[in-house]
C-alpha positions in Angstrom: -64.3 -3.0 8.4 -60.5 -3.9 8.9 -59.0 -6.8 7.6 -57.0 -8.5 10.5 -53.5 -9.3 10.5 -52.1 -12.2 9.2 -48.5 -13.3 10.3 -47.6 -15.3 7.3 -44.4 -17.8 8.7 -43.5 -18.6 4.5 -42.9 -14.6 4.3 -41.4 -14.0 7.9 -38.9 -17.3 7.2 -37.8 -15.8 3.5 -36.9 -12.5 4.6 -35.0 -14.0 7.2 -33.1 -15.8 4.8 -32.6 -13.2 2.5 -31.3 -11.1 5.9 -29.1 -14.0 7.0 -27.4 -14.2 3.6 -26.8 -10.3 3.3 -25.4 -10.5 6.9 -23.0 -13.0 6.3 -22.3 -11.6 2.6 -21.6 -8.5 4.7 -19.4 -9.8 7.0 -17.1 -11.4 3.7 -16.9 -8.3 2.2 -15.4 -6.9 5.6 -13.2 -9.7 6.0 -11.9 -9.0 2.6 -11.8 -5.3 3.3 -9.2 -5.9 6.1 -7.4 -8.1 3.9 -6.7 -5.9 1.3 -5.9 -2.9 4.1 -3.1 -5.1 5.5 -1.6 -5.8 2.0 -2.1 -1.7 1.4 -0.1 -1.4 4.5 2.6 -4.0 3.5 3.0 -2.3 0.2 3.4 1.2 1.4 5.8 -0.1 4.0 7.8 -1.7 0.8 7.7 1.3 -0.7 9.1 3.5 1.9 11.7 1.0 2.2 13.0 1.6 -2.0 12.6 5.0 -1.5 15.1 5.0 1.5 17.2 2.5 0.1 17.1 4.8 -3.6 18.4 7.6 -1.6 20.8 5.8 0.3 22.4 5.0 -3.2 22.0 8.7 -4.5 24.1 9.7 -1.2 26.8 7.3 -1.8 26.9 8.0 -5.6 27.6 11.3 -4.4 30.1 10.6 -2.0 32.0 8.6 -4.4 31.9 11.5 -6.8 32.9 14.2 -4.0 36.2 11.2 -3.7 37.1 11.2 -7.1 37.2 14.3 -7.5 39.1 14.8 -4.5 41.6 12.1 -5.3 41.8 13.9 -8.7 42.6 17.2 -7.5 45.4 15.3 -4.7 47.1 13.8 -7.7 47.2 17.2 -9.7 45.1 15.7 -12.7 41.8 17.2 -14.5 38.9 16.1 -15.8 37.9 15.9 -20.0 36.9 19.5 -20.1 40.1 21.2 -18.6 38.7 22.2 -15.8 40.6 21.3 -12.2 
């Protein structure tokens, strides 16, 4: 003989619960998730602008050392180690 089946509404209600919390625990941690993709994003944007910025800087640094030394040779002068 079978035992029948007994809905028990104690069991059915905490389950639920315990599925309602995950859900909306769930649904925080994506939240979250997003949040901390958008400040990835922000920071890899910052980043690519130093690194344009840096070699902005590197170009005029050598610019202004291509001028000098071109002002240099105009005036007839050299540098420390003799050479013109």
């Amino acid at each position: 003989m079978t035992k029948p089946l007994v809905f028990s509404y104690k069991d059915y209600e905490d389950l639920k619960a315990k599925v309602d919390e995950q859900t909306f625990t769930i649904m925080r941690l994506k939240e979250q998730n997003t949040d901390l993709r958008l400040e990835l994003d922000k920071y890899e944007q910052l980043v690519q602008v130093i690194d344009t910025q840096q070699k902005t800087i590197n170009t005029y640094g050598k610019i202004f050392k291509m001028q000098e030394a071109e002002l240099k040779a105009l005036r007839g002068e050299t540098d420390a180690s003799g050479v013109d």
